[in-house]
N, C-alpha and C positions, 0 to 999 in steps of 0.2 A: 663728309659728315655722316654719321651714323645713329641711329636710333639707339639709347641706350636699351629700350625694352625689348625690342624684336632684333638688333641686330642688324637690321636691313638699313644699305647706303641711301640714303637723303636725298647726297647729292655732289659732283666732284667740281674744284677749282682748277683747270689745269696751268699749272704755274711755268710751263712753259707751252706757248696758245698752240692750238691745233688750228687747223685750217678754215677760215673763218671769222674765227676768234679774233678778238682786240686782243693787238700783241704781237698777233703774228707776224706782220710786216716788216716788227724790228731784226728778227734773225734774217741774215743771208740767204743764208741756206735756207731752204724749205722744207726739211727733211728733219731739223734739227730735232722737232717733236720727238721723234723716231727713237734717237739713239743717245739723245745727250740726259744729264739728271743732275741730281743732285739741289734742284733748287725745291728744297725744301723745307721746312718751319724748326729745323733745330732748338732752336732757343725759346717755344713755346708762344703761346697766345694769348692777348687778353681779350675780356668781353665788356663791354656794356650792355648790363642787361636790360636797363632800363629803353635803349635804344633798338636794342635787339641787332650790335653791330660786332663782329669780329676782329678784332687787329690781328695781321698774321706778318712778323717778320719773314722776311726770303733769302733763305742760302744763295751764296753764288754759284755756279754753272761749274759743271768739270769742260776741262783740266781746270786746274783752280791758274795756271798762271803762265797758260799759252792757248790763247783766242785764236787762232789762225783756222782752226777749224769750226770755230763759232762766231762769227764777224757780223757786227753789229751789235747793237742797245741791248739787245738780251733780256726784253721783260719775260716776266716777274722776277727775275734773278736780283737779287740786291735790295728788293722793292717791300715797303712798308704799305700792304693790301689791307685793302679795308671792303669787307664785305657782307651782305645780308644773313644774320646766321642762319636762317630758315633757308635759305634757296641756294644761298651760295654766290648770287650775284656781284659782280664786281661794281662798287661804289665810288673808288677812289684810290689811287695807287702815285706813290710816289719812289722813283728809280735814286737810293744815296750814291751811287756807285753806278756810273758806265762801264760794260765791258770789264769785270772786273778781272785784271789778272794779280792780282794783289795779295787775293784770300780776304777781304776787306766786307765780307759779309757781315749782318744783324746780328750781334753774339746773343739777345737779350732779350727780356719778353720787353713789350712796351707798358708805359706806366699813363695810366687816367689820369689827370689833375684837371682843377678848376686854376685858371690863374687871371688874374686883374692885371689888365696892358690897359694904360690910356684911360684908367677909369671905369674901362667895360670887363666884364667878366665872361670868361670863355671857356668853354669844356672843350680840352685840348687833349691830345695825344701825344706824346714824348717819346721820340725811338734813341738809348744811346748807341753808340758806335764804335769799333775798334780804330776809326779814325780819329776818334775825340771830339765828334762834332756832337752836337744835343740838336735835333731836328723836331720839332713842334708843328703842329696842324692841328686844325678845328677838326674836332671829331666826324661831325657830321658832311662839311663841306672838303676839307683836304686843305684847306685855304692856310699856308703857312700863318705862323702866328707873329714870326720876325722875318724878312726880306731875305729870301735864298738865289742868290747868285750864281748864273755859270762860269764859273773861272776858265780860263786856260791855262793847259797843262802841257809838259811836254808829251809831243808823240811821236820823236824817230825813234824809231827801234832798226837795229842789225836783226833781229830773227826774223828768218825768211815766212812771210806767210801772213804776218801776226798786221790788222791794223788795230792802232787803237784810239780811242773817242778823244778826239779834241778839246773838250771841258769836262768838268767835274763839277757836280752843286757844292757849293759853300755859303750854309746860315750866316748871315750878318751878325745874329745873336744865337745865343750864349758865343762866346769865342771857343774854342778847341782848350779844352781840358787838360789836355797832353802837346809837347812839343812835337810840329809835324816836319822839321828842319834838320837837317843833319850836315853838319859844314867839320871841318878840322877844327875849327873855334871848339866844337863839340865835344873833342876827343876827353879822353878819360885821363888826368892829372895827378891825381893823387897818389900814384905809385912811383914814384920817381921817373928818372931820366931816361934809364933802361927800356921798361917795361912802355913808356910813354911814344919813344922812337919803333917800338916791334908795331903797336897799334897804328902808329903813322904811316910806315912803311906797308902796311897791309890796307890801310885806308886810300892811299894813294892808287891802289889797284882797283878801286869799284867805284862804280858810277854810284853818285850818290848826289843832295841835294833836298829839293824839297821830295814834298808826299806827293805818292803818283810817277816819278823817275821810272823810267823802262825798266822791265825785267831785261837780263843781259847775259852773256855766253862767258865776261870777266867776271860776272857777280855784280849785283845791286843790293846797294845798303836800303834796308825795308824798316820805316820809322815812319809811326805806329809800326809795332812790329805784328807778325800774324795773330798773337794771344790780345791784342789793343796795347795802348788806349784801353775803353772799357772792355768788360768780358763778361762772362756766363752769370754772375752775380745778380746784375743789373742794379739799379739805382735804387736808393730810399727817396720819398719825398716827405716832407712835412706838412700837411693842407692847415694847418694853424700858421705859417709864416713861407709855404712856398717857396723854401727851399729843399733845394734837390742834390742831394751827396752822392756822389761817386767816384769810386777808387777805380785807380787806373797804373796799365803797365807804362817805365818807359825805356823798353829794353829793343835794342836795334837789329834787326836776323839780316843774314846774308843771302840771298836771293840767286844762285847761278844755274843757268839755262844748261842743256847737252844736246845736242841737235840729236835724235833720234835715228839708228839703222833700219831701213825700212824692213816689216818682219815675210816671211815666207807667207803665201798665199796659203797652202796648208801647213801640218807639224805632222810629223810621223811617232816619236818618242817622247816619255815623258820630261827629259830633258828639252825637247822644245818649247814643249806645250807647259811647262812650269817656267821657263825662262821667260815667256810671254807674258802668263798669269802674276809672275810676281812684279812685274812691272807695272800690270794693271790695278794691284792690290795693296802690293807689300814696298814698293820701292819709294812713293811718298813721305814714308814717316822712317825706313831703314837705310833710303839712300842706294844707290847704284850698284856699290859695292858691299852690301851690307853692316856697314860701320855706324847705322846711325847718325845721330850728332843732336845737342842742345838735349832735349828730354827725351829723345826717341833712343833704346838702345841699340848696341851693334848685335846683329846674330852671326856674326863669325863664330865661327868651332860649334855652331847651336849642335853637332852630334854627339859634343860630350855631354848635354844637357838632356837630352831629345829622343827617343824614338820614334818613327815613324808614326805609329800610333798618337804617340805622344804629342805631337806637333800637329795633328790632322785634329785632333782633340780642342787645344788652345786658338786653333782657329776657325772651330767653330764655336766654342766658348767664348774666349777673349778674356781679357781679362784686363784689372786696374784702366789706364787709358785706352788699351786696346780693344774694338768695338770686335762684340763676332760675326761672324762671315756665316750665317747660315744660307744664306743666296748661292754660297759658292757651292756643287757637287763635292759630291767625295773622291770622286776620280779628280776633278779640280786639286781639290786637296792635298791630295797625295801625290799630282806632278809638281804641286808647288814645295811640298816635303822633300822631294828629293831634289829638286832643285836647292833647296836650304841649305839641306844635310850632306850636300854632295856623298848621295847614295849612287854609285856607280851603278851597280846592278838593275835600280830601280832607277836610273834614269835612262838606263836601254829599252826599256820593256816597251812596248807600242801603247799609244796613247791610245786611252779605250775609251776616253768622253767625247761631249760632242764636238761637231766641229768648231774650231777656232777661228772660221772664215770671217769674221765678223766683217760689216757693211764698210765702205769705203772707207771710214775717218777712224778704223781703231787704229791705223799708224801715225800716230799724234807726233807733229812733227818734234818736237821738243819735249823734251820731260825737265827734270831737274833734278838735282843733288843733296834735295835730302832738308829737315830743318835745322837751319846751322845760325846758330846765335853769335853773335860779334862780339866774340869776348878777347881780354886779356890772358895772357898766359898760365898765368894765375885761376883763370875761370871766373874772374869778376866782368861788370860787361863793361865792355870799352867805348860807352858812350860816358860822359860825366854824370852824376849824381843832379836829382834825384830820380831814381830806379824803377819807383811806388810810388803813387802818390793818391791821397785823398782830397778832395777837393766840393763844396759848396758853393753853388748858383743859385740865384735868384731869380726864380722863374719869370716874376714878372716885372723884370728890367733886365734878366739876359745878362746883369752884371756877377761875376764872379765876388763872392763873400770873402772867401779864405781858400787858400791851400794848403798842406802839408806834405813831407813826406811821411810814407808808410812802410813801415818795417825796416828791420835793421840787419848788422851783422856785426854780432856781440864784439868778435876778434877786431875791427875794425873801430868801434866804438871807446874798444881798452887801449888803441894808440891815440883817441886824444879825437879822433876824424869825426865829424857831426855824421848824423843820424842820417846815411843816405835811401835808405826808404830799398824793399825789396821786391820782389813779382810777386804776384798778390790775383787769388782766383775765389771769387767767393762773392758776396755782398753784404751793405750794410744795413741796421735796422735801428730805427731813429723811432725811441719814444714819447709822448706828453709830458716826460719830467725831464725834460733836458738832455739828456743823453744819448748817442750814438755808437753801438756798436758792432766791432767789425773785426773777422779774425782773419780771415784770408790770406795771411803772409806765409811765405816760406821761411820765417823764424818761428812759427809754431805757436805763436801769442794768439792771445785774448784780449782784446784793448775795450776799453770805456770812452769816451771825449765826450766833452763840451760840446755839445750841439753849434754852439753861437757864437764859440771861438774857435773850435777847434785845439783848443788845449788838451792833454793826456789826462785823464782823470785816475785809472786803474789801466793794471794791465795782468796776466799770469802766463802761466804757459802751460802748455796744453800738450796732453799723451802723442799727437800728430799735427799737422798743421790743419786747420780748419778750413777746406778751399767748399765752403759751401755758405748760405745766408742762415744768420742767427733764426730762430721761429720765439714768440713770447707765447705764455698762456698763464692762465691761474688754476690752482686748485686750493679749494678750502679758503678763499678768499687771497694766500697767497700766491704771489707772482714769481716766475721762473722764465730762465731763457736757456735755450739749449743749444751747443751747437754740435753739429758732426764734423771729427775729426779722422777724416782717410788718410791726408798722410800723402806719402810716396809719391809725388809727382816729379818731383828735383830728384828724385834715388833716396832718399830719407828713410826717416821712420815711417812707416805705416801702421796706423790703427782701425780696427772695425767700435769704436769708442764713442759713443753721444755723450755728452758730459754736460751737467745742468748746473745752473748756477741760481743762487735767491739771497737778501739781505738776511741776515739771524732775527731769529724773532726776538722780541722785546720782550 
């Protein structure tokens, strides 16, 4: 935390404990502090101010999906921290996610409500989840608001190294939002015979089953898939009837493990020292071979696109999905460019950064293949319908309201095929006059509902898809809501577009 006036740090939470620290004892290693990261608050914070209390969602740990080198509990990683805003002290922490190699991290800020259980009124905390669980706690105490359960899960795994935690917490209430099950009963139906046998025959090759299934060297069917269950959006609540909407994915990704070649103690050429780098940086979201897959592109041929320059440029910029690298050197840079761009010339030349000796554990024993979505041949996803889904709980009975699915595919709709709902990144915004709305889809709409039913009230379409939460305000006594429309995450249209919407005046 930081002072807004002076500038000067407050005070630090180390999210993974240093020596000492409560925490520390769940890592193996004791070193972990040292080299591992990523657990960090992506998804933003909420405050109680009147408390003077912090919520902080917790990223999970790199590798995001082989533990072998991080073995054990892994606090703070996965953990919904509740801390002193002034000091920084840790109050109360709760782990959703053991050991996560899943990517099953807090996509969302969390949400305040007051909710009535039993008669008593509670000021509670709400975290959703790319798992689909809704996990509630007393603000103040941590003291779950419905009975959370250690399940067991499975944990043999074939990858050498890796162990993984024996249960997983699972809320008695709300139930999971999203289906955490994936069986062949599951498979995707509505394209006929042909199309129906390609997805069988390729489902027959991956381990699959419930949520939590090994990652795996054949491939593991991942449901929730990495995007949730919930996402970035996070939830509307209503405090006039305590109910709690949120839209969720239900799209299934392919999970396959590569047992990693262990690398040279040093690199002499930029071609070493790029081949490294990109593995450390670029091979998560490009894949092994550079081809990509699901929303990440392929950068094959990137030298007809590319120069040098060019490319050392976008990665420290970034762009659309792609975060920038300013962490990385420009010597970095530019071995990973010629590693790209298969610069001959420029991958001879000797590697002029520092060294690449990094401490024991940069030779991770597994990597993986890349984000690859379990679709149809066609590109539809090959789990069955619904896709998308929007859905209402009732906070203080944990009983689910209604569902729907969310968003469509127009082509689909014109042969006759019901409404199967599409991936959806955004949130909803739920007003005093009934209404809820929510644009998020990759059909690029603007929808209205029925708060209480979940019926379609309006809907339009929109210059790009809206993968962000609506905002309301007034000016002049009238009311307006706005949403932003970026676009391009499927490969689509992209807009830099806010578009505002109001009733006509009278």
């Amino acid at each position: 935390a930081f002072d807004v006036k002076t500038g000067k740090q407050q005070w630090i939470f180390h999210t993974i404990p240093y020596p000492g620290e409560p925490g520390y004892e769940t890592w193996e290693d004791s070193t972990a502090y040292k080299y591992l990261g990523s657990t960090n608050s992506w998804a933003g914070f909420s405050l109680d101010v009147k408390r003077g209390i912090l919520y902080a969602p917790i990223g999970n740990p790199t590798n995001d999906f082989y533990g072998g080198k991080r073995r054990g509990k892994g606090l703070y990683g996965n953990c919904l921290v509740a801390l002193d805003a002034m000091t920084g002290k840790k109050l109360w922490h709760f782990q959703t996610v053991h050991h996560d190699v899943w990517d099953m991290d807090l996509p969302a800020a969390p949400a305040l409500v007051t909710v009535n259980v039993n008669g008593k009124e509670i000021d509670a905390v709400l975290q959703t989840t790319k798992t689909g669980y809704v996990f509630m706690f007393d603000r103040v105490t941590g003291k779950p608001i419905f009975p959370i359960q250690e399940s067991p899960v499975v944990k043999s795994t074939n990858l050498e190294g890796e162990e993984l935690w024996p249960t997983q917490p699972r809320p008695t209430l709300p139930k999971p939002f999203v289906r955490q099950i994936f069986t062949q009963d599951d498979l995707n139906t509505i394209f006929g015979d042909s199309t129906y046998q390609d997805i069988k025959a390729r489902f027959s090759t991956y381990r699959s089953g419930r949520m939590f299934t090994p990652p795996s060297e054949e491939g593991t069917i991942i449901l929730p898939g990495y995007d949730g269950g919930g996402e970035w959006g996070g939830p509307a609540v209503d405090p006039t009837t305590n109910l709690l909407y949120v839209n969720a994915n239900e799209m299934a990704w392919v999970l396959t493990m590569v047992k990693n070649k262990p690398e040279k103690a040093g690199v002499k050429t930029n071609l070493e020292a790029g081949s490294i780098l990109y593995k450390q940086y670029c091979m998560g979201c490009h894949g092994p071979d550079g081809k990509g897959g699901g929303d990440y592109p392929s950068i094959v041929d990137a030298e007809k696109k590319y120069t040098t320059n060019k490319l050392v440029e976008l990665i420290t910029t970034g762009r659309r999905m792609m975060p920038g690298f300013n962490n990385i050197s420009v010597l970095d840079k530019q071995a990973i460019s010629s590693y790209v761009l298969n610069a001959k010339t420029d991958q001879q030349k000797i590697y002029a950064g520092k060294s690449l000796d990094i401490p024991k554990d940069s030779n991770l024993g597994y990597g993986f293949t890349g984000y690859n979505k379990f679709l149809t041949k066609d590109g539809y996803p090959a789990i069955s319908p619904p896709w998308g889904t929007l859905s209402a709980i009732n906070l203080n009975t944990g009983k689910l309201e209604w569902k729907i699915p969310l968003g469509e595919y127009k082509e689909l709709k014109e042969k006759g095929i019901p409404t199967t709902g599409r991936e959806n990144y955004g949130g909803p915004l739920v007003t005093a006059g009934g209404l809820l709305f929510i644009a998020a889809t990759a059909d690029g709409k603007f929808r209205a509902f029925n708060k209480r039913t979940g019926e379609l009230l309006w809907e339009t379409d929109l210059p790009a898809s809206g993968l962000a939460t609506p905002s309301m305000y007034t000016v002049n006594g009238k009311q307006y809501i706005v949403i932003a429309c970026g676009g391009s995450k499927w490969g689509g249209k992209s807009s830099d577009s806010y578009v505002a919407f109001a009733l006509p005046n009278k």
